[in-house]
MMTF fields as JSON, N, C-alpha, C and O atoms, coordinates in Angstrom:
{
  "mmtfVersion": "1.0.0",
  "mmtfProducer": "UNKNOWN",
  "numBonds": 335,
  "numAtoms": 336,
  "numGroups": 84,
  "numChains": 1,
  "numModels": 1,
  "chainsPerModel": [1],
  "groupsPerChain": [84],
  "chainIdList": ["A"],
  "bondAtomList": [4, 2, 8, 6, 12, 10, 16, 14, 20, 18, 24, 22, 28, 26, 32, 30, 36, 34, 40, 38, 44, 42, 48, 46, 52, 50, 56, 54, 60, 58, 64, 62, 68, 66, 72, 70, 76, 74, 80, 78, 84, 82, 88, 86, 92, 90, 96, 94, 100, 98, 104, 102, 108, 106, 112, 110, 116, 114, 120, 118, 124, 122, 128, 126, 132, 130, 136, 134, 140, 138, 144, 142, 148, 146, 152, 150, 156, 154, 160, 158, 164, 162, 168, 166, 172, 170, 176, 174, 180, 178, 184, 182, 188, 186, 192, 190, 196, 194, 200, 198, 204, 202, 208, 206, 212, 210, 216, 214, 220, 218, 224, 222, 228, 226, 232, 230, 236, 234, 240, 238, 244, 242, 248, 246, 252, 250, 256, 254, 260, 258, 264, 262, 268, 266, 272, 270, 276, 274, 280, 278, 284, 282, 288, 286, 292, 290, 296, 294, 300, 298, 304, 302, 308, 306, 312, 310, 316, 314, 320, 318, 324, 322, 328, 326, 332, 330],
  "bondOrderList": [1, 1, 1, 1, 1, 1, 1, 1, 1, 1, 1, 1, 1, 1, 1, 1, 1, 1, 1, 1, 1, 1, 1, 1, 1, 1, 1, 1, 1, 1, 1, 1, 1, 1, 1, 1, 1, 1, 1, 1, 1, 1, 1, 1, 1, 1, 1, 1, 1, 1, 1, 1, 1, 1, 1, 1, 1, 1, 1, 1, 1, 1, 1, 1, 1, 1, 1, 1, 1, 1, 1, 1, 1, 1, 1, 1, 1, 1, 1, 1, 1, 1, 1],
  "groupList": [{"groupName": "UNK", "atomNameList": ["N", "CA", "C", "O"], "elementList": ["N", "C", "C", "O"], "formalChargeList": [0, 0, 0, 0], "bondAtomList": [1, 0, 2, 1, 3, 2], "bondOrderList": [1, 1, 2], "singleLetterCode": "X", "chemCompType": "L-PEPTIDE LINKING"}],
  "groupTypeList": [0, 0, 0, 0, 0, 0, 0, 0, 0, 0, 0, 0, 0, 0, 0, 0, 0, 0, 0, 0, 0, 0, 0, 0, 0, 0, 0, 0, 0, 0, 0, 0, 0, 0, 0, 0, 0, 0, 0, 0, 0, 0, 0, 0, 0, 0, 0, 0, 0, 0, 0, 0, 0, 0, 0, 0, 0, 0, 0, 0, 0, 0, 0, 0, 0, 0, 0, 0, 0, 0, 0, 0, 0, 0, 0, 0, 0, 0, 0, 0, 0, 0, 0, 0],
  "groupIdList": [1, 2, 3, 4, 5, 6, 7, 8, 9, 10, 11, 12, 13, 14, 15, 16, 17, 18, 19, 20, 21, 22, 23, 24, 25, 26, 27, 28, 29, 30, 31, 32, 33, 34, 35, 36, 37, 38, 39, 40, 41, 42, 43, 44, 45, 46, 47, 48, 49, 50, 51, 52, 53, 54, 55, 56, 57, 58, 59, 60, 61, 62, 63, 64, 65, 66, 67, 68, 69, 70, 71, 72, 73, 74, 75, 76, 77, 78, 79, 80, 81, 82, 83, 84],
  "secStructList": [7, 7, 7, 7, 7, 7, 7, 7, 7, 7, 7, 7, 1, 1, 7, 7, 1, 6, 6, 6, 2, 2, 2, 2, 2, 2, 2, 2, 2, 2, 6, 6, 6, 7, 7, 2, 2, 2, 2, 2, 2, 2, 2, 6, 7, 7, 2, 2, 2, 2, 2, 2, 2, 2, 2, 6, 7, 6, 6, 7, 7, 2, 2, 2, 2, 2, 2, 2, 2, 2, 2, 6, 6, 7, 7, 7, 7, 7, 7, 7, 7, 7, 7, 7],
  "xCoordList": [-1.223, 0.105, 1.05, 0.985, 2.151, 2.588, 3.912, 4.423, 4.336, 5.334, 6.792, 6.939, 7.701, 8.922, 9.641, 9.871, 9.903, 11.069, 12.416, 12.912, 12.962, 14.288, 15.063, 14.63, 16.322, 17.323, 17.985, 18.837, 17.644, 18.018, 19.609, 19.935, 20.373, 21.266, 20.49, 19.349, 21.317, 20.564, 20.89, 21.855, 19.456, 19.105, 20.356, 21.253, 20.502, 21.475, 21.231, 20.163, 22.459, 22.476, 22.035, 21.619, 22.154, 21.536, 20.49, 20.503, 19.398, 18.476, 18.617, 18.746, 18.612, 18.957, 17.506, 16.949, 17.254, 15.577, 14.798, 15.092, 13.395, 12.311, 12.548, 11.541, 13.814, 14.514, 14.921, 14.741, 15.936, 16.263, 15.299, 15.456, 14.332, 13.38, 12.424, 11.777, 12.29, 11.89, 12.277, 11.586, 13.683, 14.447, 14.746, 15.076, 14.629, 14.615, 13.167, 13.163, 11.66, 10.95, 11.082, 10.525, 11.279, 11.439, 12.166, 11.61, 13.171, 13.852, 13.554, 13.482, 13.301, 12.161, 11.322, 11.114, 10.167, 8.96, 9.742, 9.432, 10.494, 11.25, 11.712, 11.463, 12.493, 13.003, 11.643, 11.962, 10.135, 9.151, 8.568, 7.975, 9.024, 8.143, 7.215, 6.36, 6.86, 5.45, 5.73, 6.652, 4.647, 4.698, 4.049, 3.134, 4.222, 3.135, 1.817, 1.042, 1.233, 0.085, -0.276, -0.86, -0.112, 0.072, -0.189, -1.3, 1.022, 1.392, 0.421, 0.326, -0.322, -1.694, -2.954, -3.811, -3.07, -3.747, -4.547, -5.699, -2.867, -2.672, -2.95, -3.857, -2.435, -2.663, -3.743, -4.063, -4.432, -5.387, -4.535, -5.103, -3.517, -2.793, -3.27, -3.911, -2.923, -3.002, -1.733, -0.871, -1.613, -0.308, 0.6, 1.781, -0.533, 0.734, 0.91, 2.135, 0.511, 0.612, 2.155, 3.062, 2.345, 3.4, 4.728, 5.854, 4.352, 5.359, 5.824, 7.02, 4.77, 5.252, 6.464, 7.194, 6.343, 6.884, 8.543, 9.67, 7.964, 9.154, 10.324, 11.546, 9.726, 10.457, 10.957, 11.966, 10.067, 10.779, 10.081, 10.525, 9.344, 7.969, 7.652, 7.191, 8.411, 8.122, 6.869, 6.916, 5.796, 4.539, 3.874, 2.656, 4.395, 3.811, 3.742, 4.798, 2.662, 2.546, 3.106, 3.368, 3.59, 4.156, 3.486, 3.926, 2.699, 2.313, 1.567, 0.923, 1.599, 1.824, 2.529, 2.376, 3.711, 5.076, 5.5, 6.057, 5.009, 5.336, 4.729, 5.444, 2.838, 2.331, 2.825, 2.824, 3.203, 3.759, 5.085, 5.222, 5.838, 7.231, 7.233, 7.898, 6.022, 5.665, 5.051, 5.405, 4.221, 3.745, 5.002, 4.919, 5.943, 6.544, 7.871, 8.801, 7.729, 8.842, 9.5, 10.344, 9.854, 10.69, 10.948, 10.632, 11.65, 12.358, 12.623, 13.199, 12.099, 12.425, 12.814, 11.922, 13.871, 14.296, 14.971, 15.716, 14.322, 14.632, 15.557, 15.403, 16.553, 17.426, 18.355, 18.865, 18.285, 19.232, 20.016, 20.31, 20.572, 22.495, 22.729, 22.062, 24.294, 24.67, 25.274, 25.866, 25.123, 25.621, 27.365, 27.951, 27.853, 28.963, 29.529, 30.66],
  "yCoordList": [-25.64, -26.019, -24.845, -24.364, -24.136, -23.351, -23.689, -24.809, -22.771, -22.627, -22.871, -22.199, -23.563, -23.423, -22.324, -22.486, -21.265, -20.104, -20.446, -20.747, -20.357, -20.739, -19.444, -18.295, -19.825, -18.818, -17.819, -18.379, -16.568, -15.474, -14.915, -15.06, -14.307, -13.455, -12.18, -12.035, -11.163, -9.75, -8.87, -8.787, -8.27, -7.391, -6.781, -6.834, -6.027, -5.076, -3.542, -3.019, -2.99, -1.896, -0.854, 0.286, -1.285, -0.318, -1.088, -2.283, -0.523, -1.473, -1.497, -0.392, -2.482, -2.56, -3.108, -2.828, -3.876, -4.576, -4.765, -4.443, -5.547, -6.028, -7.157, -7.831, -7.798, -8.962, -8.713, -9.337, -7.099, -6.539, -5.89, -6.153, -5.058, -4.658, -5.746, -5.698, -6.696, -8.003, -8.849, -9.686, -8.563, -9.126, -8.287, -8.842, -6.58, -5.995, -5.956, -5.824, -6.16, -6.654, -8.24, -8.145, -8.989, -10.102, -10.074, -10.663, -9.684, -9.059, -8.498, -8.907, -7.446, -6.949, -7.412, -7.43, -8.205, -8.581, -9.759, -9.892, -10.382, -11.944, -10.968, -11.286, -9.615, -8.849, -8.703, -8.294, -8.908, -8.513, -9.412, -9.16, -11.022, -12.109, -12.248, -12.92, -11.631, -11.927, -12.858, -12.873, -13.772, -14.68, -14.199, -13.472, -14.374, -13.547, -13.875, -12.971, -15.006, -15.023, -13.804, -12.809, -13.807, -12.786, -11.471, -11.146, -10.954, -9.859, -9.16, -7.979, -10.582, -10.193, -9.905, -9.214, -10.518, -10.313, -8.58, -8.184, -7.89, -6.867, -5.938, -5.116, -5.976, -4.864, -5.316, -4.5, -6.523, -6.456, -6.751, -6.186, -7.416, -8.108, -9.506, -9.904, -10.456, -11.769, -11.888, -11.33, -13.105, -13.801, -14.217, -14.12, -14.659, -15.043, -13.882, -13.868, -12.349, -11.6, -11.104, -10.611, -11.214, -10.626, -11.674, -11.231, -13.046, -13.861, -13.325, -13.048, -13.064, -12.764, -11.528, -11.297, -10.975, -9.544, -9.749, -9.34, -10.571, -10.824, -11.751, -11.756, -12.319, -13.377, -11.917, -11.894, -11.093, -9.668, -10.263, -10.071, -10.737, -11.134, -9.308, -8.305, -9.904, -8.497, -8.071, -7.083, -8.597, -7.673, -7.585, -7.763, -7.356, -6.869, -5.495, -4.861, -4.915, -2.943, -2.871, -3.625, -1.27, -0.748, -0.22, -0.662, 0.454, 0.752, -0.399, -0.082, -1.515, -2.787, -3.029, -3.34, -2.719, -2.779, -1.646, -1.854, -0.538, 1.034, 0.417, 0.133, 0.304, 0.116, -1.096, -1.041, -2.078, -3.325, -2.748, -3.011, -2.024, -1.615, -0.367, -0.35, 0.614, 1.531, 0.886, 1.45, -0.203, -1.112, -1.726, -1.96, -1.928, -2.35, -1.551, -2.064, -0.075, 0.353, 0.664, 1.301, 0.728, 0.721, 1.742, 1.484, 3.004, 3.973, 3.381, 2.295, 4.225, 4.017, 5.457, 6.101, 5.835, 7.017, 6.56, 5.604, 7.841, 8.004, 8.964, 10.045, 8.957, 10.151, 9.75, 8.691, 11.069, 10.767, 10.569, 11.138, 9.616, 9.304, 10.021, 10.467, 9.941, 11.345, 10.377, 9.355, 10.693, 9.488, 9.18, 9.984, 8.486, 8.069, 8.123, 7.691],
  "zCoordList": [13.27, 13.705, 13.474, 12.343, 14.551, 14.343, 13.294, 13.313, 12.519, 11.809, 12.517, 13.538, 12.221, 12.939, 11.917, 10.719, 12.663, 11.827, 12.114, 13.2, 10.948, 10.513, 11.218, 11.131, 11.953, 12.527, 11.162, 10.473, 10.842, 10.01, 10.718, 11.896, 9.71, 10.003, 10.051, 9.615, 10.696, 11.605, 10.083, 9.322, 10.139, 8.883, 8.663, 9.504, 7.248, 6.819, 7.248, 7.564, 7.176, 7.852, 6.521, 6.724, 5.502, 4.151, 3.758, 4.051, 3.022, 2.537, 0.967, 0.441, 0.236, -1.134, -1.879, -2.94, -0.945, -1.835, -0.6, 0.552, -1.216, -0.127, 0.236, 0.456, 0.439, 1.496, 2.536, 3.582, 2.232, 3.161, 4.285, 5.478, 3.833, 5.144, 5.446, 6.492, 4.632, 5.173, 6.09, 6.673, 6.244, 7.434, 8.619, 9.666, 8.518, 9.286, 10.33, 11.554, 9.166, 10.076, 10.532, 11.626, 10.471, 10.933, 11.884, 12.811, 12.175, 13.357, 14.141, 15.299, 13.778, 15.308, 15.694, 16.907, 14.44, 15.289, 16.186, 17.37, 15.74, 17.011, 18.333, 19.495, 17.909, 19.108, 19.988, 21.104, 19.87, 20.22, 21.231, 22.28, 20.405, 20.935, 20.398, 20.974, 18.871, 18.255, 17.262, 16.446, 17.47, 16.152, 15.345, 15.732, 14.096, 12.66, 12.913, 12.602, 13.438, 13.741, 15.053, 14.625, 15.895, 17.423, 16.039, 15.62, 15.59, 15.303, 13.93, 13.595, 13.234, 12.424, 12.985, 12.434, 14.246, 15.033, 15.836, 16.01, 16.175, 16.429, 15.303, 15.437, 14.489, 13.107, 12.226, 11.362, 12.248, 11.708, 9.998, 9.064, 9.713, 8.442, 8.486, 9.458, 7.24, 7.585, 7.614, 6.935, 8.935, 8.684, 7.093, 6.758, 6.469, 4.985, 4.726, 4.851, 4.319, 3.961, 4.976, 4.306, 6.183, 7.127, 6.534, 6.306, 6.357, 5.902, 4.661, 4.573, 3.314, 2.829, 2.595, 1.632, 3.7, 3.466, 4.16, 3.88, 5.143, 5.588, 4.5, 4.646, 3.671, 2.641, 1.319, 0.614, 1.374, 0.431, -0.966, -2.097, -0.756, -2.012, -2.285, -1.74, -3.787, -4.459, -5.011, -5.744, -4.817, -5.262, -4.062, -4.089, -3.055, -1.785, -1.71, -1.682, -1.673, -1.307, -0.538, 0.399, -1.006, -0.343, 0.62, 1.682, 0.77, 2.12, 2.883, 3.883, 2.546, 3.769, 4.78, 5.961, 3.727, 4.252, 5.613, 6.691, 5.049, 5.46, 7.078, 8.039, 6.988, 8.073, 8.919, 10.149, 8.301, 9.046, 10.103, 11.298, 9.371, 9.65, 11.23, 12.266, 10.62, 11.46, 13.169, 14.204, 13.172, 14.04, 14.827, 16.032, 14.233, 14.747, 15.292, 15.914, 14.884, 15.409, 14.564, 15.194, 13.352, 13.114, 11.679, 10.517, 12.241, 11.123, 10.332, 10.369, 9.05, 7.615, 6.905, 6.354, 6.928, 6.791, 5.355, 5.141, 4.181, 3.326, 2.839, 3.407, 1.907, 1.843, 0.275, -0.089, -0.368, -2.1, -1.465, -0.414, -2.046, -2.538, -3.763, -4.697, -3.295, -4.385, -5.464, -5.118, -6.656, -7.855, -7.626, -6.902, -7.995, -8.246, -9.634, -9.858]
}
């Protein structure tokens, strides 16, 4: 039985935690038309594993994340901030 996904507000424009690029993928993959099942399919992830990431479940790898994110498009550009 498919999952009904709950309507999200549109990711943040800074990323602060793994909620935030959790929602940035969740966003794109919907911008896609893929359901997490479809989109585990393609990359070869399991679906709970994509949910989880998308929910910003903090003991999810990082390079899960990296490859999930990359699949889907989507820059992850790193850069210091200067202290305050």
């Amino acid at each position: 039985m498919p999952q009904r996904e709950r309507s999200e507000a549109p990711a943040p424009q800074r990323v602060r935690d793994a909620s935030d690029v959790g929602g940035m993928i969740r966003l794109r993959r919907r911008e896609l038309g893929y359901t997490q099942e479809r989109l585990s399919s393609l990359i070869g992830m399991s679906p709970r594993l994509i949910g989880e990431i998308e929910r910003g479940k903090k003991t999810t790898g990082i390079q899960k994340v990296i490859d999930l994110a990359t699949a889907l498009g989507i820059d992850l550009n790193l850069s210091i901030r200067e202290k305050r």
